[in-house]
N, CA, C and O of each residue as an XYZ file, in Angstrom:
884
protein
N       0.842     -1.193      0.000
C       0.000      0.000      0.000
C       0.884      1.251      0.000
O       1.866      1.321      0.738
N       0.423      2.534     -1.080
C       1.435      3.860     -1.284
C       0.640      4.657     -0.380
O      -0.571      4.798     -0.209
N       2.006      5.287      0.315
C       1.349      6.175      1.259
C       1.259      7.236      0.689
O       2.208      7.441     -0.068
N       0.510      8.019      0.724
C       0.329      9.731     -0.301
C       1.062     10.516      0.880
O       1.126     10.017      2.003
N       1.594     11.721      0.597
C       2.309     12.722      1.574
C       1.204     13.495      1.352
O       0.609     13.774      0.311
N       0.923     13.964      3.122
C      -0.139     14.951      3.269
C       0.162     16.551      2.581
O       1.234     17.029      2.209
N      -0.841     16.986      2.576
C      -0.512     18.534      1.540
C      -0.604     19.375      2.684
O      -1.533     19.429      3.490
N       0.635     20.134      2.670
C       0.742     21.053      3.717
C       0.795     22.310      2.428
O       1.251     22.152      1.296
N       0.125     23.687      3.060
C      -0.271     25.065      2.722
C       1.254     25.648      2.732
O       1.798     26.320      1.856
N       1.700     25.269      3.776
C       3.545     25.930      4.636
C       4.122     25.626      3.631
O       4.676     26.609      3.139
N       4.332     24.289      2.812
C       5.412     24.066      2.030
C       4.876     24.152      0.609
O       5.542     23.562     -0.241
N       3.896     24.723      0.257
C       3.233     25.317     -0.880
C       3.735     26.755     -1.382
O       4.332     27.193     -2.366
N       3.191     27.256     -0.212
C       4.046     28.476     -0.263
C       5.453     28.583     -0.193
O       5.856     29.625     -0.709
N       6.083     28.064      0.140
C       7.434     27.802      0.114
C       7.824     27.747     -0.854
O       8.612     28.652     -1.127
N       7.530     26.648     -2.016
C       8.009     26.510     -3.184
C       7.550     27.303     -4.185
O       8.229     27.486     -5.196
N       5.837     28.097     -3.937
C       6.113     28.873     -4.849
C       6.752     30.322     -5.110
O       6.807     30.922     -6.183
N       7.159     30.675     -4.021
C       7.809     31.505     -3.681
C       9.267     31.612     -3.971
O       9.748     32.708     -4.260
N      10.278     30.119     -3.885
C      11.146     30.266     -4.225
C      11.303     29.717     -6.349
O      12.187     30.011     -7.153
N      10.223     29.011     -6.509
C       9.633     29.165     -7.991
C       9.782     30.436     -8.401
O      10.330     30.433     -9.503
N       9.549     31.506     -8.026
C       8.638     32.977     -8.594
C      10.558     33.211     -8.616
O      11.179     33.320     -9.674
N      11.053     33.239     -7.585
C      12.471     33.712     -7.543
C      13.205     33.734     -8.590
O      13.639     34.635     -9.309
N      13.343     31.815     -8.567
C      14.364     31.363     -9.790
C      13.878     31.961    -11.055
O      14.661     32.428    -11.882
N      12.175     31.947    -11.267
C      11.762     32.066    -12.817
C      11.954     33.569    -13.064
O      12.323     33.902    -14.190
N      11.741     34.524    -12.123
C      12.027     35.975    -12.461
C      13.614     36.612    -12.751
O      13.966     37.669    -13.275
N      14.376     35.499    -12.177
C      15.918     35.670    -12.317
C      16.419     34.778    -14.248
O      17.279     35.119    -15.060
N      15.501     33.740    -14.281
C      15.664     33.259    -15.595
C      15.004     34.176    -16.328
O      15.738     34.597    -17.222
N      13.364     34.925    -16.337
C      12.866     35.704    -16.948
C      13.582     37.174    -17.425
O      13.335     37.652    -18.532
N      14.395     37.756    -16.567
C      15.261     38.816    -16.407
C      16.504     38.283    -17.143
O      17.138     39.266    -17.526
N      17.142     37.104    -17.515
C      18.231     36.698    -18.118
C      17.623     36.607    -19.796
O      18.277     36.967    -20.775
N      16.554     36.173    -19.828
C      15.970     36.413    -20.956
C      15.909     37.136    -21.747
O      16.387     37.080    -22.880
N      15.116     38.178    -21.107
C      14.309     40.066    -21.720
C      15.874     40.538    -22.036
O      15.983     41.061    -23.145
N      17.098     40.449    -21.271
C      18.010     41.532    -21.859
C      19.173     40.647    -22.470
O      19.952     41.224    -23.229
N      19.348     39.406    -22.232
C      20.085     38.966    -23.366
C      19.791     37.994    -23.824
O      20.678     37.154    -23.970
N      18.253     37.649    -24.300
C      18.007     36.471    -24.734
C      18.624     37.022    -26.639
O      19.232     38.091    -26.692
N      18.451     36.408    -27.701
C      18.524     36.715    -28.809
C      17.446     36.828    -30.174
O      17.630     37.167    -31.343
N      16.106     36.318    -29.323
C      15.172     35.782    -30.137
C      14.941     37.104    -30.821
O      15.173     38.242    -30.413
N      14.537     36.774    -31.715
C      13.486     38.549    -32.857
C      12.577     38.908    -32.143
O      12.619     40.109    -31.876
N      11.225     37.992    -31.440
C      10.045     38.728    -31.003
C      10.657     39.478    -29.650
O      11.699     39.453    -28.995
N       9.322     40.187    -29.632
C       9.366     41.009    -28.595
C       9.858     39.997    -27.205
O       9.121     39.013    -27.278
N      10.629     39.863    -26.194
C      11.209     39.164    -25.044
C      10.866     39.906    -24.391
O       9.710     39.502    -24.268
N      10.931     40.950    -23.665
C       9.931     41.606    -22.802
C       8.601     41.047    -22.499
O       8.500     40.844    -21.290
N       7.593     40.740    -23.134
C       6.469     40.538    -22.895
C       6.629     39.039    -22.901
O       5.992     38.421    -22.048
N       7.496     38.272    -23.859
C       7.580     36.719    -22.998
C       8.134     36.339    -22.049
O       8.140     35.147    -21.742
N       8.815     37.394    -21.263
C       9.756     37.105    -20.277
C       8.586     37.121    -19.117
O       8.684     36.331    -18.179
N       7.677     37.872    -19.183
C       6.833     37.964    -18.067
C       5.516     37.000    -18.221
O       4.573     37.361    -17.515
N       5.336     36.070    -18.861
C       4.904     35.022    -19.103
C       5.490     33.708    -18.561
O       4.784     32.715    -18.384
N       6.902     33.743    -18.288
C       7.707     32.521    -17.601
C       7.310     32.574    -16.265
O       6.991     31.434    -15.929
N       7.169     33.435    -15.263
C       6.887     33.264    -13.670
C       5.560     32.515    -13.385
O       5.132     31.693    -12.575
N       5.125     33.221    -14.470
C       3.242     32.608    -14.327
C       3.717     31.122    -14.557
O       3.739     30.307    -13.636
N       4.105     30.818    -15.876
C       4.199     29.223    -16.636
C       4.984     28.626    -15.510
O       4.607     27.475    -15.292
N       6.072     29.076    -14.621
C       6.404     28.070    -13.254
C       5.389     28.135    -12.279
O       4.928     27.041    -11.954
N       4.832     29.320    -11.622
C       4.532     29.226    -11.130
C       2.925     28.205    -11.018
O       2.827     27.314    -10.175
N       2.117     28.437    -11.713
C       1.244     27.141    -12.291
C       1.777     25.545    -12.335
O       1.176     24.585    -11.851
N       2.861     25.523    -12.933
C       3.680     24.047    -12.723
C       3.710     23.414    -11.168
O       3.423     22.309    -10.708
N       4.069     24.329    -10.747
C       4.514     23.806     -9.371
C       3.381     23.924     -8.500
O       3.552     23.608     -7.323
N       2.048     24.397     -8.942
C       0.909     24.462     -7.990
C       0.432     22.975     -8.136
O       0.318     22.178     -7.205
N       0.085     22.657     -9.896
C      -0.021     21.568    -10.255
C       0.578     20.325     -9.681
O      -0.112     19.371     -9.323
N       1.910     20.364     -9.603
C       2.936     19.564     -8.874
C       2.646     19.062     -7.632
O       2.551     17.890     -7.269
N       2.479     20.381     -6.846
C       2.311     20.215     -5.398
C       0.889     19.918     -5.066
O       0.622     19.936     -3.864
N       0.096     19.695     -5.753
C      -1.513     19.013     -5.541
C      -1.299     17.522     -6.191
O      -1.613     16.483     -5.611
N      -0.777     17.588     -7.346
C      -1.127     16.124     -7.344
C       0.096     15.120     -6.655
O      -0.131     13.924     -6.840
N       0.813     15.294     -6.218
C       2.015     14.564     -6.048
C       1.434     13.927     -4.258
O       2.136     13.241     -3.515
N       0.087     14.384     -3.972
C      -0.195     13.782     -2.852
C      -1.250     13.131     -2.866
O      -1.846     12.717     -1.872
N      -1.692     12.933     -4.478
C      -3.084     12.009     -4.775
C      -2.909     11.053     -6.231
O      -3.040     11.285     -7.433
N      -2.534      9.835     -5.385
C      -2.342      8.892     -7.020
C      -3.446      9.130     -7.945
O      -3.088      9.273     -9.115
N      -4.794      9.215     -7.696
C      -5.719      9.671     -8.711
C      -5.649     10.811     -9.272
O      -5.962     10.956    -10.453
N      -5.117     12.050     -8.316
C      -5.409     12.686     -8.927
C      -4.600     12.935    -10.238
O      -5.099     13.359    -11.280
N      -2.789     12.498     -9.982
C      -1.767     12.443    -10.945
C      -2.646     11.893    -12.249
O      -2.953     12.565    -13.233
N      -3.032     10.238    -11.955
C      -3.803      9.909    -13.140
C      -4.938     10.607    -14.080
O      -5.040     10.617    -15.307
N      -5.799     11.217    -13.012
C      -6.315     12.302    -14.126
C      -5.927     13.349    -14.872
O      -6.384     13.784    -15.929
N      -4.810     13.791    -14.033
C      -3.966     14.604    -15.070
C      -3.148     14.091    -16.059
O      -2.516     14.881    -16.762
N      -3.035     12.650    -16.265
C      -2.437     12.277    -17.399
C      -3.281     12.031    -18.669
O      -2.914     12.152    -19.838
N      -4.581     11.631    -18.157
C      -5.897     11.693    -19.297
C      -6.342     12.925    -19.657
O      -6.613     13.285    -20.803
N      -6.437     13.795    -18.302
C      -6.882     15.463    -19.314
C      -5.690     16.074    -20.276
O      -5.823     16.795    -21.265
N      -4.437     15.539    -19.653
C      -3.252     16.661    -20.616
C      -3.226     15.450    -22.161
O      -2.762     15.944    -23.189
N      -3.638     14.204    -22.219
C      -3.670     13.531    -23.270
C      -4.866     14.147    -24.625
O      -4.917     13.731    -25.783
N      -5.478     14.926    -24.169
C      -6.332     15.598    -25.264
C      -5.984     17.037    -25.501
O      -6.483     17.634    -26.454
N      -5.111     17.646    -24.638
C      -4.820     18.964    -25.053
C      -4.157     19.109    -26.682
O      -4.023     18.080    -27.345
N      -3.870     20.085    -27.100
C      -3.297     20.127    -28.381
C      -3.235     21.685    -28.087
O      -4.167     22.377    -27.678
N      -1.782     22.143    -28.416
C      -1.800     23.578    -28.875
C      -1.488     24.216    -30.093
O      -0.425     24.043    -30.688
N      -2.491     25.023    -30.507
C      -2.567     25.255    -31.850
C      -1.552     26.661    -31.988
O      -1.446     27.000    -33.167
N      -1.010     27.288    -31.302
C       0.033     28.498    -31.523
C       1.738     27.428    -31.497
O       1.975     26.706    -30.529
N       2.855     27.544    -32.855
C       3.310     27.085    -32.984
C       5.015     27.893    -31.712
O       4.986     28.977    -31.131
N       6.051     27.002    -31.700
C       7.174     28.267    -30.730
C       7.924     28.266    -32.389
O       8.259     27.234    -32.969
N       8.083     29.721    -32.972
C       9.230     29.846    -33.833
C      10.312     29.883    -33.423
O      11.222     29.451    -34.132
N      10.644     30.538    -31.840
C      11.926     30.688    -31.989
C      12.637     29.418    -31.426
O      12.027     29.385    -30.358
N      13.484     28.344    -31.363
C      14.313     27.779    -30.431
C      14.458     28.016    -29.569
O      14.617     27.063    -28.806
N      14.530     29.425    -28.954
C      15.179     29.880    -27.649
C      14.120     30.456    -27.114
O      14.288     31.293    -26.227
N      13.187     30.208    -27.432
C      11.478     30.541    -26.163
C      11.204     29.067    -25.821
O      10.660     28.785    -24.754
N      11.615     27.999    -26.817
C      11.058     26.471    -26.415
C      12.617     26.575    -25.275
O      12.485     26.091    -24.151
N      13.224     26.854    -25.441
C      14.471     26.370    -24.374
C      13.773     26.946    -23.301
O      13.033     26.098    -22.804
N      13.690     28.132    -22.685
C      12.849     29.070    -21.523
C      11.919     28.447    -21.226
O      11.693     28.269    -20.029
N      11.228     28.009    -22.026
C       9.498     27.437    -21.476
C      10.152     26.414    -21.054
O       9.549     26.087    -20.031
N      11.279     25.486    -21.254
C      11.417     24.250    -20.614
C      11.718     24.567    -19.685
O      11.065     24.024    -18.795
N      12.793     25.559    -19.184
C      13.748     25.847    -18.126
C      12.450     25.888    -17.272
O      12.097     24.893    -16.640
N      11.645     27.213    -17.257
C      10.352     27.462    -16.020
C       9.686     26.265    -16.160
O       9.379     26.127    -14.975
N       9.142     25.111    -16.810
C       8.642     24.560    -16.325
C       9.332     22.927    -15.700
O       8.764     21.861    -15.463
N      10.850     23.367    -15.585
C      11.546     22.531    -15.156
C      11.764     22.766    -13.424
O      11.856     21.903    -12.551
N      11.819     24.712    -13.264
C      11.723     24.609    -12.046
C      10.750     24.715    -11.404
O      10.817     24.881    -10.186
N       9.343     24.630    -12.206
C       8.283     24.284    -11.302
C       7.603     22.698    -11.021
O       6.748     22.291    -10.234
N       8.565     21.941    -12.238
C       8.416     20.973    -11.693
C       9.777     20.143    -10.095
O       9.827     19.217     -9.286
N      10.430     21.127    -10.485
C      11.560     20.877     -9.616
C      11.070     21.524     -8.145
O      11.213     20.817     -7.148
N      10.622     22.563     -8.040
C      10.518     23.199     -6.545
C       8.506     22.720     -6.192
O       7.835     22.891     -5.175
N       8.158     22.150     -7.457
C       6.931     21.725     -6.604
C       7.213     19.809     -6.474
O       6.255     19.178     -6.921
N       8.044     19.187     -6.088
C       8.840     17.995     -5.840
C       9.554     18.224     -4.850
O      10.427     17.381     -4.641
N       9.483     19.205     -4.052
C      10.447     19.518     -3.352
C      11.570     19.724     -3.227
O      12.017     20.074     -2.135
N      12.456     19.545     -4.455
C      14.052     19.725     -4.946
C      13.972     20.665     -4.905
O      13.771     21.113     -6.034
N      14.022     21.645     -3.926
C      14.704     23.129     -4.237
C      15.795     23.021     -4.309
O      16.183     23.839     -5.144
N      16.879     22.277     -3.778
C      18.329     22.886     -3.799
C      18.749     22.155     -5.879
O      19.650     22.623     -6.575
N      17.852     21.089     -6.295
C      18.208     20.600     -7.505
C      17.560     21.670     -8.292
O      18.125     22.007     -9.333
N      16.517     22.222     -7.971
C      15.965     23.574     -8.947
C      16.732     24.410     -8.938
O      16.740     25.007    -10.014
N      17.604     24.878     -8.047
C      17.856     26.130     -7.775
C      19.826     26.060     -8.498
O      20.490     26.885     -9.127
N      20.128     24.689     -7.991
C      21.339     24.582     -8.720
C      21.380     24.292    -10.209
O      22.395     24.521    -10.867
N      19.948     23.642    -10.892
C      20.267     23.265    -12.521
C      20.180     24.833    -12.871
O      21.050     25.260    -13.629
N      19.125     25.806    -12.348
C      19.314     27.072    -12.697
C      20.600     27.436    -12.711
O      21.291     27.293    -13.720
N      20.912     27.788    -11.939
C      22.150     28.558    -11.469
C      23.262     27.904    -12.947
O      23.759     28.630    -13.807
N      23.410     26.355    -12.857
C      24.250     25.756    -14.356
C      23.686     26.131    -15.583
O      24.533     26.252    -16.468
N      22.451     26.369    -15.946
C      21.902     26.673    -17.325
C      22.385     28.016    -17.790
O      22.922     28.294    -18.862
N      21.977     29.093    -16.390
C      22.544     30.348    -16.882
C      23.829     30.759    -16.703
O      24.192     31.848    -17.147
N      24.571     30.033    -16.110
C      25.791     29.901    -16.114
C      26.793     29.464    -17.504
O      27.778     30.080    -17.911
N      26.353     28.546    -17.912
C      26.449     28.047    -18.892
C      26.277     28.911    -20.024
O      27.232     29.205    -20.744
N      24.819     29.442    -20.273
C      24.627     30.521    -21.108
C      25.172     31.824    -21.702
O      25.257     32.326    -22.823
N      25.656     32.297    -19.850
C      26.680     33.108    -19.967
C      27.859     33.442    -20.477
O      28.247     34.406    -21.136
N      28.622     31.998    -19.850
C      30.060     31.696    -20.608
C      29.755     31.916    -22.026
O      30.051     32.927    -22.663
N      29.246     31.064    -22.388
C      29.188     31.082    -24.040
C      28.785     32.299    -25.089
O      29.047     32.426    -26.285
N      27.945     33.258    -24.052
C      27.787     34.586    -24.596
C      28.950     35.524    -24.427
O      29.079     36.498    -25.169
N      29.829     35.236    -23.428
C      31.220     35.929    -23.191
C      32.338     35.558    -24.153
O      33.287     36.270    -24.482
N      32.079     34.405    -24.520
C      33.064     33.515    -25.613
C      32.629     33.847    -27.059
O      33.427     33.804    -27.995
N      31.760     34.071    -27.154
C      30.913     34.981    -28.392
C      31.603     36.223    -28.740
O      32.242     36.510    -29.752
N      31.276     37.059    -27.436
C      31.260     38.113    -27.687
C      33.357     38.344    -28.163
O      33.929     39.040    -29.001
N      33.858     37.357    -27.107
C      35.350     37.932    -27.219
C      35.935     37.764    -28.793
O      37.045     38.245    -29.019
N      35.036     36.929    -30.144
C      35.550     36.963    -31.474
C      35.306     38.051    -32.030
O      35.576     37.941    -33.226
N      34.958     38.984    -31.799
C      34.714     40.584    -32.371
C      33.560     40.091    -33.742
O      33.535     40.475    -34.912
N      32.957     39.409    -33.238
C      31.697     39.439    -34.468
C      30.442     40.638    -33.825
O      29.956     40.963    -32.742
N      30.337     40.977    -35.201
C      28.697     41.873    -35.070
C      27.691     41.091    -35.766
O      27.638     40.689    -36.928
N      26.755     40.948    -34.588
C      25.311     40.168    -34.997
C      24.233     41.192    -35.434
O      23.966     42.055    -34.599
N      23.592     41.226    -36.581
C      23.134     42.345    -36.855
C      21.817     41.742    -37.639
O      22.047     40.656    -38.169
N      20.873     42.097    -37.760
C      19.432     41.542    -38.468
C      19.897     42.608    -39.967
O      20.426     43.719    -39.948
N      19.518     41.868    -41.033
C      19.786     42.550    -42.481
C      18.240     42.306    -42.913
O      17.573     41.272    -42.864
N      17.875     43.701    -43.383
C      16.352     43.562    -44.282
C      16.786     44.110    -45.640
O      17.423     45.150    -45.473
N      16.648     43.730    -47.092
C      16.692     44.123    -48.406
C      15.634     43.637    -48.950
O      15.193     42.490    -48.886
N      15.028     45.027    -49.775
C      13.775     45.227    -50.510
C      15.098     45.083    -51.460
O      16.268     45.461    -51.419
N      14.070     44.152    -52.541
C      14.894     44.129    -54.116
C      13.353     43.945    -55.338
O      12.317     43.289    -55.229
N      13.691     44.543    -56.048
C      12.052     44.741    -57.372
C      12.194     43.095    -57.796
O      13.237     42.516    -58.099
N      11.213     42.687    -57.744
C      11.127     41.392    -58.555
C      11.150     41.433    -59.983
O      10.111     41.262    -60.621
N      12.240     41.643    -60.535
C      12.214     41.388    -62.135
C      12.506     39.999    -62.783
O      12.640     39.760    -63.983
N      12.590     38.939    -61.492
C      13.122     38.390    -62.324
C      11.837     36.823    -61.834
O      10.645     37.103    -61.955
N      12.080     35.790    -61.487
C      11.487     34.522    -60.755
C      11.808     34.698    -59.664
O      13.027     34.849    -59.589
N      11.349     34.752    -58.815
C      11.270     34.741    -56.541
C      12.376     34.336    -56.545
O      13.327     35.074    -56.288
N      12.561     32.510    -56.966
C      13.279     31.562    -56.547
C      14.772     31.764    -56.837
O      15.747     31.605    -56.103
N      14.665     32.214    -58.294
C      16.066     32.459    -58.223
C      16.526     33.920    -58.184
O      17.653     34.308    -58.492
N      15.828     34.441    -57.895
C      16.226     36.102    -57.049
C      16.838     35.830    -55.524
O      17.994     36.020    -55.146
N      15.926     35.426    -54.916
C      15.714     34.945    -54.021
C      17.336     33.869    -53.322
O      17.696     33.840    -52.145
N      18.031     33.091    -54.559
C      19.048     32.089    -54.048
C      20.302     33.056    -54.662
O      21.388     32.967    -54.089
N      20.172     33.976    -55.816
C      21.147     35.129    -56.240
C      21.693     35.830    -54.568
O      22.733     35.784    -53.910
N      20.422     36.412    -54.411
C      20.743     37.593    -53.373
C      21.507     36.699    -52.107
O      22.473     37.287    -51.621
N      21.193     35.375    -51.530
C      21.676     34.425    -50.860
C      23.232     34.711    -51.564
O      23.794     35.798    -51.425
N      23.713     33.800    -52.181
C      24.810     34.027    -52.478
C      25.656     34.659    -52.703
O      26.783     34.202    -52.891
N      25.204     36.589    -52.778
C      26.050     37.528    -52.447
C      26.363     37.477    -51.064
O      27.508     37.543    -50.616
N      25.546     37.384    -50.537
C      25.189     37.494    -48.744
C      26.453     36.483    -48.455
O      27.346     36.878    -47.706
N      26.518     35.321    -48.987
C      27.960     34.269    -48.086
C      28.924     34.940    -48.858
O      30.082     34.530    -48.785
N      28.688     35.796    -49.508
C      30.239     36.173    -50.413
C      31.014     37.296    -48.920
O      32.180     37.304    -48.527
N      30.346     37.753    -48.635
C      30.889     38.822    -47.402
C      30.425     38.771    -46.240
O      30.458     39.817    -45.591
N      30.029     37.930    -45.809
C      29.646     37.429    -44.578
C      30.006     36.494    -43.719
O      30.565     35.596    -44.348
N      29.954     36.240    -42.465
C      30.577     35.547    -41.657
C      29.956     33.806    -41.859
O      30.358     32.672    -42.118
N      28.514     34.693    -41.480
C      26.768     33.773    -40.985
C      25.887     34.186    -41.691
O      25.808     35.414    -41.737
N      24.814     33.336    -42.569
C      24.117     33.857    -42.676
C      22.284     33.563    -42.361
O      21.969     32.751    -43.231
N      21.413     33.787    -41.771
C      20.277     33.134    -41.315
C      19.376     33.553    -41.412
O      18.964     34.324    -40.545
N      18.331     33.111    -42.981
C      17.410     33.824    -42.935
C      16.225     33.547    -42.162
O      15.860     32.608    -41.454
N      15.821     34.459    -42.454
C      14.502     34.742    -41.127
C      12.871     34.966    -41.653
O      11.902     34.610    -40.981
N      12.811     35.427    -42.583
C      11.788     36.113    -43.250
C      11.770     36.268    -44.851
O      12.884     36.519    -45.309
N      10.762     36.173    -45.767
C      10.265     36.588    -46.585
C       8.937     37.140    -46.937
O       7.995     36.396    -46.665
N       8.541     38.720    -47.694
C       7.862     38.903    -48.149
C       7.477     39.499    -49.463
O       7.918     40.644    -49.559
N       6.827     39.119    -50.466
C       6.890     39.633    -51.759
C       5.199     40.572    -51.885
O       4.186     39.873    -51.890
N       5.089     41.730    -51.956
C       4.021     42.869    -52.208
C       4.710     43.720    -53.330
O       5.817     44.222    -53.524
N       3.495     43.630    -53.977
C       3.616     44.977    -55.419
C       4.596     44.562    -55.957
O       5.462     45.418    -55.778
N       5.169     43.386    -56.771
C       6.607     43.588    -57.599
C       8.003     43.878    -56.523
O       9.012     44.215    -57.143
N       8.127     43.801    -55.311
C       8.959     44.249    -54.110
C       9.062     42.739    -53.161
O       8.147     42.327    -52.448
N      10.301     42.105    -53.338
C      11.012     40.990    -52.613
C      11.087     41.530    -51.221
O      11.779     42.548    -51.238
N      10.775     41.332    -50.370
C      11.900     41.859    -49.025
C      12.633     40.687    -48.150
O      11.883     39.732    -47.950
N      13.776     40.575    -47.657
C      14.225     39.454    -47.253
C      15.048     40.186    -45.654
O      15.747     41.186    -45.487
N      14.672     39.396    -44.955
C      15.592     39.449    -43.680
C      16.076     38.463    -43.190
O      15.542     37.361    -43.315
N      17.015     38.624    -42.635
C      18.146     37.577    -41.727
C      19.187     38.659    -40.775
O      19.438     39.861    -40.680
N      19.590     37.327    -40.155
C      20.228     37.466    -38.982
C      21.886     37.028    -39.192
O      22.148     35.829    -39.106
N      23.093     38.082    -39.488
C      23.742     37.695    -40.027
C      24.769     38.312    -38.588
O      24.512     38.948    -37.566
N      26.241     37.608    -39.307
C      27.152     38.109    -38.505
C      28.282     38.586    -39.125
O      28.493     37.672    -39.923
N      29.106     39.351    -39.292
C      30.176     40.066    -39.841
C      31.507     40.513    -39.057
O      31.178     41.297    -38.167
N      32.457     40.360    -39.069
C      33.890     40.468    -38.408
C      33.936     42.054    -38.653
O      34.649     42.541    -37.776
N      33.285     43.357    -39.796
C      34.253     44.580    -40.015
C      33.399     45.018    -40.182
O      32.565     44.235    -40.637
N      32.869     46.569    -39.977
C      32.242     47.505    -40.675
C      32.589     47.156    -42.283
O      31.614     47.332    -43.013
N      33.642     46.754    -42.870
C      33.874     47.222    -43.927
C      33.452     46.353    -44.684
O      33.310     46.754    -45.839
N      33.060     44.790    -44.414
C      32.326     43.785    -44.884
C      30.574     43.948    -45.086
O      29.782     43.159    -45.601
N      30.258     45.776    -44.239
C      28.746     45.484    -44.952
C      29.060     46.846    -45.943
O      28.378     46.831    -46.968
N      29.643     47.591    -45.858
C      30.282     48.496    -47.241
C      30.391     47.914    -48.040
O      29.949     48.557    -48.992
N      30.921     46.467    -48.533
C      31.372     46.065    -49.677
C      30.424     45.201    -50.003
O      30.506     44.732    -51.139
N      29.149     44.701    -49.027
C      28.200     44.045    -49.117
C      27.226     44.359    -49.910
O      26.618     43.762    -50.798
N      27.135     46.167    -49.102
C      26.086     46.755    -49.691
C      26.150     47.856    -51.229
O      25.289     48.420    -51.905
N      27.503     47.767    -51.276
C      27.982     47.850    -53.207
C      27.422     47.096    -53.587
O      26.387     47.391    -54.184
N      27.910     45.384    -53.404
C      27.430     44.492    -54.448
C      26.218     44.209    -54.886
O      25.852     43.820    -55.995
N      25.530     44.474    -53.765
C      23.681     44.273    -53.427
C      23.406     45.347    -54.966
O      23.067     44.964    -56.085
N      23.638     46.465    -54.590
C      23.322     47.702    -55.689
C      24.085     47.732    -57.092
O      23.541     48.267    -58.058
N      25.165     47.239    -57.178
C      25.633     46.640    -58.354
C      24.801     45.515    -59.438
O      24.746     45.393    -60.661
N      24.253     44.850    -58.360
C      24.173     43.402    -59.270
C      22.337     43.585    -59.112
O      21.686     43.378    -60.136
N      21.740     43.891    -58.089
C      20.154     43.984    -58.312
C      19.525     45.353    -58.150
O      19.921     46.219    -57.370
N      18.552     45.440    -58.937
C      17.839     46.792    -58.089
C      17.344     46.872    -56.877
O      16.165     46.581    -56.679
N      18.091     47.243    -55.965
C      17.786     47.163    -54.368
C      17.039     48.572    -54.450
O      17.594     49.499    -55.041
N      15.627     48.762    -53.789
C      15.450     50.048    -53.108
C      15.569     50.067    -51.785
O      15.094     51.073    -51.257
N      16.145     49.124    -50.938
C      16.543     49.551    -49.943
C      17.229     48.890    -48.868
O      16.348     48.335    -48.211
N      18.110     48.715    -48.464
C      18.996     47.813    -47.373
C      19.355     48.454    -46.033
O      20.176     49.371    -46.025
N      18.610     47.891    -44.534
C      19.179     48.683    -43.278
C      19.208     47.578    -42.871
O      18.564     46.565    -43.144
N      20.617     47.979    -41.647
C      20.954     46.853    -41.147
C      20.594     47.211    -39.271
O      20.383     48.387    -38.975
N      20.565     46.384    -38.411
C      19.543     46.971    -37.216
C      20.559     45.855    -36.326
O      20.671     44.737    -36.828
N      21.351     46.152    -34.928
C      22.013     45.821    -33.939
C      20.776     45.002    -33.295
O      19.618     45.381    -33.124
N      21.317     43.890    -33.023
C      20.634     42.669    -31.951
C      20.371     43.245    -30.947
O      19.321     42.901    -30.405
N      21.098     44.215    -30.363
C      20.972     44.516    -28.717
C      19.813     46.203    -28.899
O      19.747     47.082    -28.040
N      19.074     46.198    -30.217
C      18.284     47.268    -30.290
C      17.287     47.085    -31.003
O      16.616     47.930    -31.596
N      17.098     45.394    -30.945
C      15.477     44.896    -31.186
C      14.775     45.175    -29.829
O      15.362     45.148    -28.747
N      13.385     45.459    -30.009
C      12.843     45.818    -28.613
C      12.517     44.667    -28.008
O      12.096     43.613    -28.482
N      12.775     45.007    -26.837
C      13.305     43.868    -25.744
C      14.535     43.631    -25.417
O      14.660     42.752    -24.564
N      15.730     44.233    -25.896
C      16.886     44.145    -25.455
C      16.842     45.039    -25.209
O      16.068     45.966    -25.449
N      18.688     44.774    -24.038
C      19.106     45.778    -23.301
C      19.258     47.417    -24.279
O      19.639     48.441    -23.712
């Protein structure tokens, strides 16, 4: 016979409290140096809630074998119809709902230390980034469609690796005879988007090419 652990209010609050902690310290690591395009500000304040819910969940059923089981039949019909584009909002949503499954289990010191390694981790590697003198920069070019999408479209690509570090596109839209293409590129010199943005105007009719700093999409620092 399984004994259920009684539900105490004391250690409810406890965990969600130190939940709200960790997820507002991951949420805050997010908003100013996460890298995603959308707005991070407004998903960053969506992570405290998404732990904090985890771990309410957690800490109710983890003291009722039925009730666990019904939560495995109701979450078996959910389906969510909003897709994650970026990689690095599905990484976050795991993290918060790792420490709400972690601090509503009672592992605070295992919640509180995988945190502490994830953004730790994160860090380093953004410091190791940063020390190759690359500039990460989002590139948008309007170019006239004179010619087929597809191979406009793999032309303008292949100037782009001619002077570029990285290149990652992100976006397409074609209105009125007008291509527009964005990505997320990286470059070692000022002088690699000078010679970039010759060739662009040399070889197609560009009406227009700006290039926009990662750390001045809104939501960054």
């Amino acid at each position: 016979m399984t004994v259920q652990a009684p539900f105490s209010l004391g250690a409810l609050a406890l965990n969600m409290a130190i939940g709200l902690i960790l997820s507002l310290v991951v949420a805050w690591y997010y908003e100013y140096y996460g890298q995603s395009l959308s707005n991070r500000r407004k998903f960053a304040q969506l992570l405290p809630v998404l732990t904090l819910t985890t771990t309410l969940v957690i800490s109710i059923i983890k003291s009722s074998l039925a009730l666990s089981l019904g939560l495995v039949g109701a979450l078996s019909i959910v389906r969510f119809r909003t897709a994650i584009k970026e990689p690095e909002e599905l990484m976050f949503l795991f993290v918060a709902i790792a420490i709400g499954l972690g601090v509503g289990a009672d592992q605070r010191w295992a919640a509180a230390i995988g945190v502490l390694v994830v953004l730790g981790y994160m860090a380093l590697r953004m410091v190791f980034e940063r020390k190759r003198d690359t500039h990460n920069l989002y590139l948008n070019v309007m170019v006239e469609e004179n010619e087929g999408q597809d191979s406009l479209f793999s032309r303008v690509n292949a100037r782009l690796l001619e002077h570029l570090d990285a290149v990652d596109f992100r976006r397409l839209d074609s209105c009125n005879g007008t291509l527009q293409l964005t990505y997320f590129v990286q470059c070692r010199s000022p002088q690699a988007l000078n010679d970039l943005i010759d060739d662009l105007k040399r070889t197609f009719p560009v009406t227009e090419v700006s290039f926009m700093q990662q750390e001045q999409v809104l939501g960054g620092s």
